[in-house]
C-alpha positions in Angstrom: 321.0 123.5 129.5 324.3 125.2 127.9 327.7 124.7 129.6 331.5 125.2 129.5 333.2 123.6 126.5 336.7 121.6 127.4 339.6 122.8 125.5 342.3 120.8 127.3 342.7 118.0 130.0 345.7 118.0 132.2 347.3 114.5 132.5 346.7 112.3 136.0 344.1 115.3 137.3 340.6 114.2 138.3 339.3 114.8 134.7 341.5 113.1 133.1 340.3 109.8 135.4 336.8 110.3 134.7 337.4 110.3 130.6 336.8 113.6 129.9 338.0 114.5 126.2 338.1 118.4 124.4 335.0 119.3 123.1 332.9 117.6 126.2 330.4 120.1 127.8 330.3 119.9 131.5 326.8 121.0 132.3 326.5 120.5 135.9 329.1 119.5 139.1 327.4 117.6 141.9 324.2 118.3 141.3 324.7 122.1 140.5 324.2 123.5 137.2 327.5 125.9 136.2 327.6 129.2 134.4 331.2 129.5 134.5 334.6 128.1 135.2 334.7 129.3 138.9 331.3 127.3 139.7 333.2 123.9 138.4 335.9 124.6 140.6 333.5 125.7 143.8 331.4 122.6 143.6 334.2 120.1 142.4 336.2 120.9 145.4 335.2 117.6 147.1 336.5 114.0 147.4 333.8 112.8 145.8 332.7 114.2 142.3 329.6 114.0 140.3 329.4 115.2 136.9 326.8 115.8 134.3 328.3 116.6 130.6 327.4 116.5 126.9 329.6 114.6 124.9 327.9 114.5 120.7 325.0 115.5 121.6 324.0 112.5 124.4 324.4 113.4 127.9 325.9 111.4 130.2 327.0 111.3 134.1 330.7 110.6 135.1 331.6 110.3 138.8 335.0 109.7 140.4 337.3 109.4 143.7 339.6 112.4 144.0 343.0 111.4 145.1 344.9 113.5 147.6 345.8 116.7 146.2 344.7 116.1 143.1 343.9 118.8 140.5 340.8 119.1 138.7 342.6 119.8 135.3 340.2 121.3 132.8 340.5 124.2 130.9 337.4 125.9 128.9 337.3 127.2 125.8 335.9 130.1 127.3 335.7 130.4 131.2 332.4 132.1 131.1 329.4 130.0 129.4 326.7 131.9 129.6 328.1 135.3 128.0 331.8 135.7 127.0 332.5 138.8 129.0 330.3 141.1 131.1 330.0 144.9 129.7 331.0 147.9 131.4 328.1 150.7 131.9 330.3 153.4 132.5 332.0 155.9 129.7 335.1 156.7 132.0 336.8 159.4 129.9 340.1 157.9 130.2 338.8 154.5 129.2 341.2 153.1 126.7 338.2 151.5 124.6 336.8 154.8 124.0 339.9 156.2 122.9 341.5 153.3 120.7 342.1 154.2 116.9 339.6 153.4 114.4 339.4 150.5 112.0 340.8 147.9 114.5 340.7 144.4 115.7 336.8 144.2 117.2 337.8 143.2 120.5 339.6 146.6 121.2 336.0 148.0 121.1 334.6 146.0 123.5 334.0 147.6 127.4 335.2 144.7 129.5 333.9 144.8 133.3 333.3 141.2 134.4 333.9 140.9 138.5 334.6 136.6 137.4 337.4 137.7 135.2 338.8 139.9 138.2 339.1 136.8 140.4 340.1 134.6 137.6 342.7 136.9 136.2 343.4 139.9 138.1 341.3 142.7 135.6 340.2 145.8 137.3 336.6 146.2 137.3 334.3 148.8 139.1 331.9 146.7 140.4 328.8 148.9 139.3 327.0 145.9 137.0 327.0 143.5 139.2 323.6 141.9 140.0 322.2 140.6 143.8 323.0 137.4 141.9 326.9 138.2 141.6 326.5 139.5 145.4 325.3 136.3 146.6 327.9 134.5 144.4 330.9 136.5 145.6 329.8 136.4 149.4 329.1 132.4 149.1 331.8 131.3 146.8 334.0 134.0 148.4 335.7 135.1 145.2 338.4 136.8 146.7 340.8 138.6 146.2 339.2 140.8 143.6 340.8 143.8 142.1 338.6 147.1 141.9 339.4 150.5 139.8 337.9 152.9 142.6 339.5 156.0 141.1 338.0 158.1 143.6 336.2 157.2 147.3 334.5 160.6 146.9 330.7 159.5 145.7 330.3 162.7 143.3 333.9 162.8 142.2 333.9 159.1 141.0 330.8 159.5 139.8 332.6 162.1 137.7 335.6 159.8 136.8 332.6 156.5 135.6 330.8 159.1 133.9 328.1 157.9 135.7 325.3 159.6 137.8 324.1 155.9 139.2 327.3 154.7 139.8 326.9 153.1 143.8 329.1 154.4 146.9 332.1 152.0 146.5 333.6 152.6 149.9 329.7 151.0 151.4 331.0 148.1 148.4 334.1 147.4 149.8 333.0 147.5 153.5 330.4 145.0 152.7 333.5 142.6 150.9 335.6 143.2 153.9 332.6 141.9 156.5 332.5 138.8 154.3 336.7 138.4 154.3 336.6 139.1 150.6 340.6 141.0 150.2 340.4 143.5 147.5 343.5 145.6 145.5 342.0 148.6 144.2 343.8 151.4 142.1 343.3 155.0 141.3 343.7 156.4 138.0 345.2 159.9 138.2 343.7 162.2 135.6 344.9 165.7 136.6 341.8 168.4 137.3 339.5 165.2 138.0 341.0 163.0 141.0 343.8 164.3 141.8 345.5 166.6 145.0 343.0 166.7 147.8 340.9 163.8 146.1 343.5 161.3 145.8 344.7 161.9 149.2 341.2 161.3 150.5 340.9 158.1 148.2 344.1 156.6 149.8 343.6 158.0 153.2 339.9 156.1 152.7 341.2 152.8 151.6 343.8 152.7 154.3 341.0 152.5 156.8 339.9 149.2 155.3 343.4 147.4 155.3 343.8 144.3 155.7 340.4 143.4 153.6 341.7 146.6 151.1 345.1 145.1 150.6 347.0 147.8 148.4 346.4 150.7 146.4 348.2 150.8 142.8 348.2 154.9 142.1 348.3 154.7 138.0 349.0 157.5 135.4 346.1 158.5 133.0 347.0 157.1 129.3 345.6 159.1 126.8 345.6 158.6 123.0 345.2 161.1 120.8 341.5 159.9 119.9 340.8 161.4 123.2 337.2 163.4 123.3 337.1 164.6 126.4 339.3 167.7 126.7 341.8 165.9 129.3 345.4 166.3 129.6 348.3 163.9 131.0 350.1 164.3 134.1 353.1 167.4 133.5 356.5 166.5 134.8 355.6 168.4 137.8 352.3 166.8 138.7 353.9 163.7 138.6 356.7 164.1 141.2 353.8 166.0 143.3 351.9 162.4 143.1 355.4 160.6 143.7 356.2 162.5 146.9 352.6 162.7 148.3 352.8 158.2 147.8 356.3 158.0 149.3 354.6 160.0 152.2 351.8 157.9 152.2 353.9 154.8 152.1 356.3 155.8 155.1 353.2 157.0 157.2 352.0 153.4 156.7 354.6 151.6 157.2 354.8 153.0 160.4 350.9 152.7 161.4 350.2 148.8 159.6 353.4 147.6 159.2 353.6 147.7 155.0 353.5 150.6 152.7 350.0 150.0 151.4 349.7 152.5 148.1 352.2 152.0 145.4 352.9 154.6 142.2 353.2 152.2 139.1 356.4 152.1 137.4 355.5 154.9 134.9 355.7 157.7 137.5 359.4 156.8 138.1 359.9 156.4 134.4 358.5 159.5 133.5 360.3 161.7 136.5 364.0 160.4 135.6 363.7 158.4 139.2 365.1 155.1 139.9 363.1 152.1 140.1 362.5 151.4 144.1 363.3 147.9 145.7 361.2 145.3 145.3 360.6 145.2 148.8 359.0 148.6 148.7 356.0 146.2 147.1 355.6 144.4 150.3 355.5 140.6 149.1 352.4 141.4 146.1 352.5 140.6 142.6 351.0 143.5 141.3 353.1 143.3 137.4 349.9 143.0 135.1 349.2 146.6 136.3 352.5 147.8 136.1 354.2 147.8 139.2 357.7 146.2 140.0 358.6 145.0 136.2 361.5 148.0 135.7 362.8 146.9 139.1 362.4 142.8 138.1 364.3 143.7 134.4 367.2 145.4 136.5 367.3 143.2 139.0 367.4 140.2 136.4 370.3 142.5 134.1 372.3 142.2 137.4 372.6 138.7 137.2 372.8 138.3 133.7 376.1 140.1 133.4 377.8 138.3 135.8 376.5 135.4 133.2 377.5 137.5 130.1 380.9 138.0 131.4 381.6 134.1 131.7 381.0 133.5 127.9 384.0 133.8 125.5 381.6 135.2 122.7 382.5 135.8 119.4 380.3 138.3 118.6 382.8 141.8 118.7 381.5 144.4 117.0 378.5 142.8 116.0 375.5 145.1 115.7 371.6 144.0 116.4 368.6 146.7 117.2 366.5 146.5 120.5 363.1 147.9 120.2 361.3 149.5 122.7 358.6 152.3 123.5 359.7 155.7 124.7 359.3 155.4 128.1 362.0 152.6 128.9 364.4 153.5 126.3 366.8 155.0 129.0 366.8 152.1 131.1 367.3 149.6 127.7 369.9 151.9 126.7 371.9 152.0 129.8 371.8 148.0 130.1 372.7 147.9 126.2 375.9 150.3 127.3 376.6 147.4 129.6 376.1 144.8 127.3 378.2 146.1 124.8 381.1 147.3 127.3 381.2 143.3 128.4 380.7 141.8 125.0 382.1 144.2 122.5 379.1 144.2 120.8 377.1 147.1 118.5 373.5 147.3 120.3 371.5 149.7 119.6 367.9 151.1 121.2 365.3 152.7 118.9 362.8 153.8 120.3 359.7 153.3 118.3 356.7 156.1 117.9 353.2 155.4 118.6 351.8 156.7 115.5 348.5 154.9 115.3 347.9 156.2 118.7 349.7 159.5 118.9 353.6 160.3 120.8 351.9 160.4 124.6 351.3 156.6 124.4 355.1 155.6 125.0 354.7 151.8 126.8 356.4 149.4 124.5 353.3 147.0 124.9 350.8 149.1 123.0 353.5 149.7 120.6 352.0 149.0 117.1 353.7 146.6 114.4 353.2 149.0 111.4 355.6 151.5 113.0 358.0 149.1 113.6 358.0 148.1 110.2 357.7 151.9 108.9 360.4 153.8 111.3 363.0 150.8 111.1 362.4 149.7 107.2 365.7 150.4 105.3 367.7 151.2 107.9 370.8 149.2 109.1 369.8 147.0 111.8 372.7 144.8 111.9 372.1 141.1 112.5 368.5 140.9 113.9 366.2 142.8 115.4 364.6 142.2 119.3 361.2 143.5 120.1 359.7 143.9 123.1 357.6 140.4 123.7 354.5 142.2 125.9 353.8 143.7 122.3 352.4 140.6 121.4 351.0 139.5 124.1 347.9 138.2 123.0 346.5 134.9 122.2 347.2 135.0 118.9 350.7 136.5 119.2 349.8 139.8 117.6 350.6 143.0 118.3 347.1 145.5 118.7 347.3 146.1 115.0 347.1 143.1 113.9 350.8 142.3 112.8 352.3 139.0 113.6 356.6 138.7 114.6 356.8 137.2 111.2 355.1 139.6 109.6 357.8 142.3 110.8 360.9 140.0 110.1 359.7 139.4 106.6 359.3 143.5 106.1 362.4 144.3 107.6 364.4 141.5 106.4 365.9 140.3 109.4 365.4 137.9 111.9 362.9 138.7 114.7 363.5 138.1 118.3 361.2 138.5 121.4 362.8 139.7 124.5 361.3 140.4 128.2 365.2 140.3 129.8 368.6 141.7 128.5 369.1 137.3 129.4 366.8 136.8 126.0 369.3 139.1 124.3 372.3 136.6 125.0 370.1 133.8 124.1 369.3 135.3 121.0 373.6 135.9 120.1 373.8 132.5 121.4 371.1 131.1 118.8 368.5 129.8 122.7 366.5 132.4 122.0 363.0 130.1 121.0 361.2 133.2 120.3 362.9 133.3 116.7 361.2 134.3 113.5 362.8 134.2 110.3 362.5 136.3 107.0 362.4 132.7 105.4 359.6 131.0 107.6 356.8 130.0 105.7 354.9 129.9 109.2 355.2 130.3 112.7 356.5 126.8 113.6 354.2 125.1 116.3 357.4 124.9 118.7 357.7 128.9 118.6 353.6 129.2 119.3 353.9 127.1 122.7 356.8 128.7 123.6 355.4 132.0 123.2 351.6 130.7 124.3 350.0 131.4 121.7 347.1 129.7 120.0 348.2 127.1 118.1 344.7 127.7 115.6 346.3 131.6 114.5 349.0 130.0 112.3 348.3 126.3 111.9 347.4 127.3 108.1 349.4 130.4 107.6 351.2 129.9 104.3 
């Protein structure tokens, strides 16, 4: 019997009372053998807790008391212990895996489609591998809310958009989830000349009919690299105020008829089109950032606090200069809040944008932003006292950007210190020397203080030399 490897142990949580150390193997929780992280919560969500494990190779059974409220506090190694992460049997032909450059990381190429890292995490997945075994799991466990790339409600069309002929009905899918209470956010990725127009207005109009078990629909531009195969285009200017409009319509019909706007364009529409960010309210209450919706409207929304902050420090920073880096997309709105900064503090910020050579001009979000053309379009140019990039680019658990190239790695080529920035606030703290996120030319190594504060694995640069 295999099972999940401990990695940490929160402090006064139930494992920490039953002795649990890192590198223990919890095979079974009250009598039921687990295959992943979600079983050991399931079957350890009772006062009294049973708990077979491995500990150098002898097996042994811990049991304790759970106090009120108290947490189970492990993390694994690897929340899935039977397999790392399920495969995707589709060949979407906007699928970013199938488009990535070659000669990168390995993971890039692999297909992730796993329903547990859905509910554990929030990644879309298409629900078209799952087994009667992850059916009976979802339905008894009820792993919910899970979050479901429909693309199309058409059978044929999405068909079409998997790139597979055995791809099952997903609107009969959903209607079984929503007879069990299992909520669901699903999103449509708009490729134009595939699911687009009529189709998309079918999809949402189809999906609406399920609210409240369908909880939202995030409507997402199609990102395409230029590795792309498969003879499709991006949305024109045009076609993406046509999908703007038709959502705002949606979303005022449906906040009549439910009481909340339901379907929600992703920040890149507005972006793209020259329009403002819309309200946060507009997102009725959901966190829906990790695909892309509401983080324009949270950084301007932050940036209007943050001056009133900026304007109360007596800085000594006049005609200073620094560089903020971002992708092409948000360089208007970073360059209207650098204006800002500048009017209030004196200072000399500038924006560059940064190309996306590796994978061609169309892919202009600062996180897929590669740290070789950092290096190679800012390299000898006068970037005043530091430089700030965009954190998301290295959001990873290694602290990398997708090619491989650390926040050292860039300070060192560029010769000037390296900041990470989500907020125009991380911009002060980096002229007011609070900014944690700090790498230096001089480092010999990421310090183990900037690795937690960035959360990153502490194993990447423990050795680095």
């Amino acid at each position: 019997m295999s099972g999940g490897i401990i990695q940490r142990v929160e402090a006064d949580s139930l494992a920490a009372a039953i002795g649990f150390r890192p590198g223990d193997e919890v095979l079974a929780v009250n009598g039921h053998p687990v295959e992943d992280a979600i079983d050991v919560q399931f079957y350890a969500a009772e006062d009294e807790v049973e708990v077979q494990y491995r500990r150098g190779g002898a097996e042994a059974v811990a049991r304790a008391a759970r106090l009120e409220g108290q947490p189970l506090g492990i993390e694994f190694t690897h929340p899935t212990f039977d397999i790392d992460i399920r495969r995707c049997n589709n060949l979407c032909p906007f699928c970013f895996v199938l488009q990535t450059a070659p000669r990168m990381r390995r993971t890039l190429y692999i297909k992730d489609d796993d329903y547990r890292y859905s509910f554990l995490y929030g990644h879309f997945v298409t629900l078209t591998n799952l087994s009667d075994h992850d059916w009976e799991r979802i339905e008894t466990q009820r792993l919910s809310p899970l979050y479901i790339s429909v693309h199309a409600t058409d059978l044929e069309t999405r068909r079409l958009c998997l790139a597979n002929k055995h791809a099952p009905d997903v609107m009969a899918q959903l209607r079984w989830l929503a007879e069990r209470g299992v909520v669901c956010h699903t999103q449509l990725v708009i490729t134009p000349g595939l699911n687009d127009g009529a189709i998309m207005e079918q999809s949402i109009r189809d999906l609406a009919a399920l609210y409240p078990s369908v909880q939202s629909v995030s409507v997402v531009p199609v990102g395409l690299t230029k590795h792309h195969k498969y003879g499709h285009r991006p949305n024109t200017l045009g076609e993406s105020r046509a999908v703007l409009e038709s959502v705002e319509k949606w979303q005022s019909k449906f906040l009549r008829k439910l009481g909340v706007r339901f379907v929600h364009a992703t920040d890149e529409w507005y972006l793209a089109t020259g329009r403002a960010a819309p309200p946060k309210k507009t997102l009725d209450g959901l966190s829906l950032e990790e695909n892309g919706l509401g983080m324009a409207r949270n950084f301007l929304n932050a940036w209007r606090r943050e001056k009133r902050e900026l304007r109360n420090f007596k800085l000594r920073i006049a005609k200073a200069k620094a560089t903020l880096v971002t992708g092409a997309l948000f360089a208007p709105v970073l360059q209207k809040a650098a204006n800002e900064f500048n009017g209030i503090a004196g200072t000399k910020l500038a924006v560059s944008p940064v190309k996306n050579d590796r994978l061609g001009e169309s892919i202009t979000v600062a996180g897929l932003l590669m740290g070789r053309d950092v290096i190679d379009q800012l390299v000898n140019r006068d970037l005043g006292k530091f430089v700030i990039l965009p954190r998301v680019m290295f959001d990873h658990p290694q602290g990398i950007s997708l090619d491989d190239v650390s926040p050292l790695d860039i300070a060192r080529a560029l010769g000037r210190p390296v900041f990470l920035a989500d907020l125009m606030g991380d911009v002060l703290d980096a002229w007011l020397g609070q900014n944690r996120l700090r790498f230096l030319p001089s480092d010999s190594a990421i310090s183990i203080e900037v690795m937690r504060a960035g959360g990153w694995a502490v194993e990447k640069y423990g050795a680095e030399g």
